[in-house]
C-alpha positions as a printed NumPy array, in Angstrom:
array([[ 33.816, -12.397,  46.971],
       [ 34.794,  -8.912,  45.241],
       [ 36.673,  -6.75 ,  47.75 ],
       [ 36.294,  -2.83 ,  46.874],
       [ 37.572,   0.367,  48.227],
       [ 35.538,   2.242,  51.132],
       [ 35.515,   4.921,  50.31 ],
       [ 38.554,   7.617,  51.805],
       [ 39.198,   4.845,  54.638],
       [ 41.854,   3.227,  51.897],
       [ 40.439,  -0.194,  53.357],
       [ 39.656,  -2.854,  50.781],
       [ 36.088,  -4.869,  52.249],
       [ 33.867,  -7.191,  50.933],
       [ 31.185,  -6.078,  48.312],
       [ 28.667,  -8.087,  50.34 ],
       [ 29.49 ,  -6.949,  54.476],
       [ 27.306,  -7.911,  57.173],
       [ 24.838,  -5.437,  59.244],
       [ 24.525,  -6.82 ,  62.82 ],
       [ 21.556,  -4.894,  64.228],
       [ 19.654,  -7.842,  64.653],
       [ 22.074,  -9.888,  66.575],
       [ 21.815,  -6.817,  69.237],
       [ 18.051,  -5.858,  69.443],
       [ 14.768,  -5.065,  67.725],
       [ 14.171,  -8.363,  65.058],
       [ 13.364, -10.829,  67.801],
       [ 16.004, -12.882,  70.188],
       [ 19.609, -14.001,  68.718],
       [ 21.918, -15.857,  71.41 ],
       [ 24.836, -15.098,  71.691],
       [ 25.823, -18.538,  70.483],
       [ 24.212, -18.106,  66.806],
       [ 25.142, -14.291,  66.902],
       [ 28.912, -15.618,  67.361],
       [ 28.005, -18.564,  64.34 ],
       [ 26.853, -16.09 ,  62.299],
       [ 29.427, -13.785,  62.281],
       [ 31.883, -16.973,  61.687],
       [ 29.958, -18.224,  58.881],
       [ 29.933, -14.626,  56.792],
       [ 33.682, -14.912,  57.68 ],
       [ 34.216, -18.368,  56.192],
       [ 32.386, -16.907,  53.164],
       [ 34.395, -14.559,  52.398],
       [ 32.784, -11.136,  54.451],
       [ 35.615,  -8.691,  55.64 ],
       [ 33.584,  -5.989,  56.529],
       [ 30.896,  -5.688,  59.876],
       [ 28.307,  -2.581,  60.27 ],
       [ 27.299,  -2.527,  63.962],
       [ 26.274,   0.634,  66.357],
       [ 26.629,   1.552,  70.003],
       [ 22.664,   1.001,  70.566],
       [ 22.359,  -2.073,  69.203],
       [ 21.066,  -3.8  ,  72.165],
       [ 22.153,  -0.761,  74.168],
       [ 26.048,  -2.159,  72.803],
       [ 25.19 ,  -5.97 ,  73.154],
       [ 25.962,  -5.94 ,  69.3  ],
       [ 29.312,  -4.447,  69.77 ],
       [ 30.443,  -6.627,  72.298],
       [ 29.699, -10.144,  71.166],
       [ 31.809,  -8.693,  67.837],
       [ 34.704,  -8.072,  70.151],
       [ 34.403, -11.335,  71.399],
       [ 34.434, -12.408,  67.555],
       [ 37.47 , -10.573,  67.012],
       [ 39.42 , -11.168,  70.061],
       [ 39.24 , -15.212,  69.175],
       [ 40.155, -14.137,  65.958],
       [ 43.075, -11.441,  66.069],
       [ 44.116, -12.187,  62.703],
       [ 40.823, -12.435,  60.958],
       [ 41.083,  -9.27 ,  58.517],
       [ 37.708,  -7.575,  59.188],
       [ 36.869,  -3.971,  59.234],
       [ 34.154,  -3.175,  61.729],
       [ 31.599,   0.205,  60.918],
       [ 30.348,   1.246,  64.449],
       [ 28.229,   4.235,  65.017],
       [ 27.207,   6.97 ,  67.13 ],
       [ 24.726,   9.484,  68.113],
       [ 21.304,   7.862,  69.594],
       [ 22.549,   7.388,  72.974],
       [ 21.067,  10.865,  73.811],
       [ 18.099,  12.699,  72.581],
       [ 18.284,  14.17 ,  69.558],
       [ 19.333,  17.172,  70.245],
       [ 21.917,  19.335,  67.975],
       [ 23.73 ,  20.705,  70.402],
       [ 24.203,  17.511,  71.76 ],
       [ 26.955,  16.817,  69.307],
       [ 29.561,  17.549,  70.822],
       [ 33.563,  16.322,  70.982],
       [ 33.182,  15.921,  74.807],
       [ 29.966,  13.638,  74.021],
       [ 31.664,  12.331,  70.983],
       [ 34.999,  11.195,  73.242],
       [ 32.425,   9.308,  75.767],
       [ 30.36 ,   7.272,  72.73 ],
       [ 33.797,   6.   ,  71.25 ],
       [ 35.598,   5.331,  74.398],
       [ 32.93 ,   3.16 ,  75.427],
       [ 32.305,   1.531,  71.366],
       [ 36.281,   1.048,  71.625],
       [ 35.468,  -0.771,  75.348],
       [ 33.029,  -3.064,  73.99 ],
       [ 34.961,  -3.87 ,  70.451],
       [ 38.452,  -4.518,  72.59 ],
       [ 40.038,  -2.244,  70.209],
       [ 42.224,   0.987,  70.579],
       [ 41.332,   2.627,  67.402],
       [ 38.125,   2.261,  65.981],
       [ 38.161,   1.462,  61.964],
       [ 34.991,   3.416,  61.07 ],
       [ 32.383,   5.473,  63.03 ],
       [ 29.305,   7.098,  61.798],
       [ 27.138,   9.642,  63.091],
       [ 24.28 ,   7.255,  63.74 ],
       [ 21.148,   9.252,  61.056],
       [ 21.65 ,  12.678,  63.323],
       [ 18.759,  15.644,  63.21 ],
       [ 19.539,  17.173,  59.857],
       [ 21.627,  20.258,  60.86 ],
       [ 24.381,  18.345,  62.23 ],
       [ 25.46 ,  17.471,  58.673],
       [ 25.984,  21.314,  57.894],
       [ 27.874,  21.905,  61.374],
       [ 31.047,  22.749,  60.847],
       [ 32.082,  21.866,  64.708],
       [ 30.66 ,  18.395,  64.006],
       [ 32.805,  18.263,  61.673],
       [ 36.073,  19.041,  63.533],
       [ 35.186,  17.46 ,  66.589],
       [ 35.542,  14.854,  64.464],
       [ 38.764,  15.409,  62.916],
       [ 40.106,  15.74 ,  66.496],
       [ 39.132,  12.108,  67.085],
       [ 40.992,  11.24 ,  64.532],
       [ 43.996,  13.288,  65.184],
       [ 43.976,  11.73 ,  68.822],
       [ 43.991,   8.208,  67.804],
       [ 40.421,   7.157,  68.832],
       [ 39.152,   6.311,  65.077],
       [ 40.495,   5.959,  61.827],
       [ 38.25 ,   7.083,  59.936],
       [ 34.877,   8.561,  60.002],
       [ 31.353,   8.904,  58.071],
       [ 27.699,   9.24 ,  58.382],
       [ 24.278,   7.708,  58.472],
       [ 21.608,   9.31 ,  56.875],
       [ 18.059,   9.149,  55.97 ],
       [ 17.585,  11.161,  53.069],
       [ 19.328,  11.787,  49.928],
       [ 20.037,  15.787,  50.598],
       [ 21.903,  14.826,  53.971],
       [ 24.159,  12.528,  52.216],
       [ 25.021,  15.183,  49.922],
       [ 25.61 ,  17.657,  52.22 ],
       [ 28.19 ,  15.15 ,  53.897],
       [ 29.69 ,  14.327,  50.452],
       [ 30.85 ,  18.287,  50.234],
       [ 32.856,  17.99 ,  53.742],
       [ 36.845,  16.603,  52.738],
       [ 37.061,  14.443,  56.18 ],
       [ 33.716,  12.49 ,  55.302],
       [ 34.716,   8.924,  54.354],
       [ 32.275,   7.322,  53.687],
       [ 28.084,   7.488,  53.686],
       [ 25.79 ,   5.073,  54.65 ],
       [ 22.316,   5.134,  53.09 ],
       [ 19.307,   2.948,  52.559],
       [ 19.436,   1.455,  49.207],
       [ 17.561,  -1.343,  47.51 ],
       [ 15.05 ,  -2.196,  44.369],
       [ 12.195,  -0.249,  46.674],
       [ 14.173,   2.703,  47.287],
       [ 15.824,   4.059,  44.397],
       [ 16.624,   7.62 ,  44.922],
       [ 20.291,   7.546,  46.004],
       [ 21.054,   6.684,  42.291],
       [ 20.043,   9.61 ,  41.058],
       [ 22.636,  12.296,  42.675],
       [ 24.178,  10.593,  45.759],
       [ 26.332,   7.993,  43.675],
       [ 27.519,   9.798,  41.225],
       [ 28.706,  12.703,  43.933],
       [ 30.667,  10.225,  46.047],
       [ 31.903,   8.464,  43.135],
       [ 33.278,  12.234,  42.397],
       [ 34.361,  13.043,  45.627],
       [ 36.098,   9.527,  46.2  ],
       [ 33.782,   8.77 ,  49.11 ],
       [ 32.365,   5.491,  49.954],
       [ 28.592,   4.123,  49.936],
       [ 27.409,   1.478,  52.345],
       [ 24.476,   0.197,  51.535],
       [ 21.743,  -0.321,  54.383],
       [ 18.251,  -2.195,  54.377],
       [ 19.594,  -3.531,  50.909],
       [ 16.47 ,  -5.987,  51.42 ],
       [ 13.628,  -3.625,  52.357],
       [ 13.087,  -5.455,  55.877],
       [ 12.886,  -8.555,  54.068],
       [  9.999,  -7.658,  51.786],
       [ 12.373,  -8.212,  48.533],
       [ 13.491, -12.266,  50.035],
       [  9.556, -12.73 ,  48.797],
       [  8.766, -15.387,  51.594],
       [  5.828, -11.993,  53.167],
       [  2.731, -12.573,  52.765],
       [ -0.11 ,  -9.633,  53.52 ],
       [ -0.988, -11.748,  56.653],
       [  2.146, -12.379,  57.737],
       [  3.126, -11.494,  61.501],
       [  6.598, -10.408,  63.355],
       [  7.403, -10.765,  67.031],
       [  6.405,  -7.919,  69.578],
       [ 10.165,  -6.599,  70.136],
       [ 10.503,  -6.71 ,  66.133],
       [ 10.951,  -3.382,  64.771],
       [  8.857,  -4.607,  61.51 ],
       [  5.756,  -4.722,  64.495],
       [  6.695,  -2.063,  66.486],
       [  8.004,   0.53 ,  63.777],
       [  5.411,  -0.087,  61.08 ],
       [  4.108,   3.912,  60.554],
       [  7.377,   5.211,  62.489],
       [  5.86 ,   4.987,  65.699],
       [  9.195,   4.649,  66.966],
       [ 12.416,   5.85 ,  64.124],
       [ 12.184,   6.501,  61.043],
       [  9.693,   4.617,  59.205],
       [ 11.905,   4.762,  56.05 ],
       [ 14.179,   2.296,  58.452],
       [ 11.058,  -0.075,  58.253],
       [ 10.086,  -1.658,  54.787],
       [ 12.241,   0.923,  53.76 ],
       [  8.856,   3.181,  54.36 ],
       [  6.684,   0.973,  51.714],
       [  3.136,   0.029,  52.895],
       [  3.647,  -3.741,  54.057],
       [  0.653,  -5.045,  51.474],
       [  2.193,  -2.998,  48.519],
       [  5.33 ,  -4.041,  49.306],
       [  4.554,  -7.311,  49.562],
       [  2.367,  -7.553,  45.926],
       [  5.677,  -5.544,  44.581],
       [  8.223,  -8.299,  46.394],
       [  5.95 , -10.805,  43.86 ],
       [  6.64 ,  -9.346,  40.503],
       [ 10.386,  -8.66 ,  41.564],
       [ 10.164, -12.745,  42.51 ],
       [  9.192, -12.972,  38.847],
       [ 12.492, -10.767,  37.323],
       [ 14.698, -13.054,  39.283],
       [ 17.131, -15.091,  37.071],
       [ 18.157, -18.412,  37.501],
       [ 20.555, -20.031,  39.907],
       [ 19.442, -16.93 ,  42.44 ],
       [ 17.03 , -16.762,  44.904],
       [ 14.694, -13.455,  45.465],
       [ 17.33 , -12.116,  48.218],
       [ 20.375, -12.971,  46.094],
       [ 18.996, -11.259,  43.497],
       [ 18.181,  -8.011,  45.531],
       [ 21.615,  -7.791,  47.114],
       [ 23.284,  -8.444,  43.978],
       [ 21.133,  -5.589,  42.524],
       [ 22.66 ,  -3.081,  45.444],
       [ 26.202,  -4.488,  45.263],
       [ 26.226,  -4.113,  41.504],
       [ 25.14 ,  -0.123,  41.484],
       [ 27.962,   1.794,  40.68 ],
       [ 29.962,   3.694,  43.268],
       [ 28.369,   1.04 ,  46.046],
       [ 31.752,  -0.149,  47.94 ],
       [ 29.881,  -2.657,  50.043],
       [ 26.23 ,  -3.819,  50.908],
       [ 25.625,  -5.033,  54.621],
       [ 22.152,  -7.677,  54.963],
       [ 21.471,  -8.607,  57.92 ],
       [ 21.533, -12.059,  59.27 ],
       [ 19.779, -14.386,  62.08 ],
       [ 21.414, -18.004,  60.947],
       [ 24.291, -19.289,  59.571],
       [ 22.422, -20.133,  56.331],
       [ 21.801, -17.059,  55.79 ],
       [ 24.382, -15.572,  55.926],
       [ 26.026, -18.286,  53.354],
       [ 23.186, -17.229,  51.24 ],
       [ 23.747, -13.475,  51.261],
       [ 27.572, -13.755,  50.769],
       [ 26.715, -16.038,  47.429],
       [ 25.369, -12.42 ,  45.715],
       [ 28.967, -10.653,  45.732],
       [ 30.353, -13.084,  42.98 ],
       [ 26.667, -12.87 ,  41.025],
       [ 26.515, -12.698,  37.18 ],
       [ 25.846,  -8.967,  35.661],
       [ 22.102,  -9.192,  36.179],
       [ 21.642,  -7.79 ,  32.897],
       [ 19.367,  -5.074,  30.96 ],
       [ 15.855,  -6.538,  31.575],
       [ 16.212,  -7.436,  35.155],
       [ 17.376,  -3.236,  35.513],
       [ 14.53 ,  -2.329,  33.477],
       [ 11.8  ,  -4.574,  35.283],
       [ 12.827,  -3.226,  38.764],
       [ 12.609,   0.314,  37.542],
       [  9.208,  -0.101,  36.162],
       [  8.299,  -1.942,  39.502],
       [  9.237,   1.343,  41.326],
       [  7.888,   3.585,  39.185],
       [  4.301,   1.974,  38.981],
       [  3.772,   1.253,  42.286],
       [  6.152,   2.61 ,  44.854],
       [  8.046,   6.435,  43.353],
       [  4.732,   8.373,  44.39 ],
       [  5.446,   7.123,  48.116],
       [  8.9  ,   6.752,  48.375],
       [ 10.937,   9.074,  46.273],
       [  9.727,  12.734,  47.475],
       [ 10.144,  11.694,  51.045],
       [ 13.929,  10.184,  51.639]])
């Protein structure tokens, strides 16, 4: 497994992490007995580095990693937690008093004095030019209560604007063969400014595994149900905002691009992990083979000129008119 830099943290993590929003809520039930198998088998494969937030199943996601890490004290992970949609979305709301109370009680359910990473959790857009945000922040990690800290976002021009502030260390951002935007500018500023890229929805839902059909269905409590036109966050969050039949028809002729010796999903993360200025890419996973399987696409092959060019055209044909002016 490649380790890389994130970002101004100074931690070295694995190119391939793991995101852990679905072993707290929203893509169907996870006990707490796989969640904890899971995280052990993206361990044993060579994962050093966990995303999680403080609403992942309202911090169920938090706390069965602090189990994880308190049987394993010497297990050298670096956890991503996040803050921010505890209260409404308010801009005012962001606030160092509100800011203490989210990491006191991510630090309660993690077991952990100091918090590696936290992220403002994809905040209303002018919270990323507040400079107040920004020191609140600072103070946090002047006091001891987090290392180091980042953002979230949505779109490309809120990564950007968090790029341009010297305490940002790293950004998170959705990034896959569907949604190619963040090439453009966001990489090459926070390959400039030294800051690091996590890599979210690196799978479009699941669309680019290419086991979706048009017909096929998803539990009631799964976001990919509930979410589908943004009924209930961002629908870019979902799909990564691509129509589920397009996306679907497009997951088949990326199937076709996919070289040998990888499956569909191996191929996609490898795709992410192998963009420069990406430190590390973080699928999610619901079984212990799956998790194998992701972890296999962080010592992948160069995937070479023609794969690059097929997943462009893919994008441009059939998904840039939806996608790219939006996020």
């Amino acid at each position: 497994m490649q380790q890389r830099t994130l970002g101004r943290t100074g931690r070295e993590v694995s190119v391939i992490g793991l995101g852990t929003w679905q072993l707290g809520a929203d893509w169907g039930e996870v006990s707490e007995a796989d969640a904890l198998a899971v995280l052990d088998a993206a361990v044993a494969s060579g994962v050093t580095f966990f995303d999680t937030a403080d609403v992942y199943g309202d911090g169920r996601s938090e706390q069965i990693i602090g189990t994880y890490l308190s049987a394993h004290p010497d297990a050298p992970l670096t956890v991503a937690t996040k803050m921010g949609r505890r209260e409404a979305q308010d801009p005012a709301n962001f606030t160092l008093a509100k800011f203490r109370e989210w990491t006191d009680r991510s630090r309660a359910n993690l077991g952990v004095d100091t918090l590696d990473l936290v992220q403002l959790h994809c905040p209303p857009t002018p919270v990323f030019s507040n400079d107040a945000v920004y020191d609140a922040l600072d103070t946090l990690v002047a006091d001891g209560a987090i290392a180091a800290y980042g953002v979230s976002v949505e779109t490309c021009d809120e990564a950007l604007a968090a790029i341009a502030r010297p305490g940002t260390a790293t950004v998170q951002i959705i990034l896959n063969a569907f949604r190619l935007k963040p090439i453009d500018r966001v990489l090459p500023a926070a390959r400039e400014a030294g800051v690091g890229i996590i890599a979210r929805v690196p799978l479009a839902s699941g669309l680019l595994t290419g086991t979706y059909r048009a017909d096929t269905t998803f539990a009631p409590d799964d976001h990919r149900t509930y979410n589908r036109h943004g009924e209930a966050f961002d629908v870019g969050e979902t799909f990564s905002g691509v129509d589920f039949e397009e996306g679907v028809a497009a997951a088949r002729e990326f199937a076709a691009l996919v070289p040998e010796g990888l499956t569909p999903a191996q191929a996609a993360l490898a795709w992410v992990a192998q963009q420069d200025g990406v430190s590390s890419v973080i699928p999610g996973a619901r079984s212990v083979e799956q998790a194998r399987a992701n972890a296999v696409a962080g010592s992948a092959a160069p995937l070479g000129d023609a794969f690059l060019s097929g997943v462009r055209d893919i994008y441009d044909r059939r998904l840039r008119a939806a996608i790219h002016p939006r996020w």
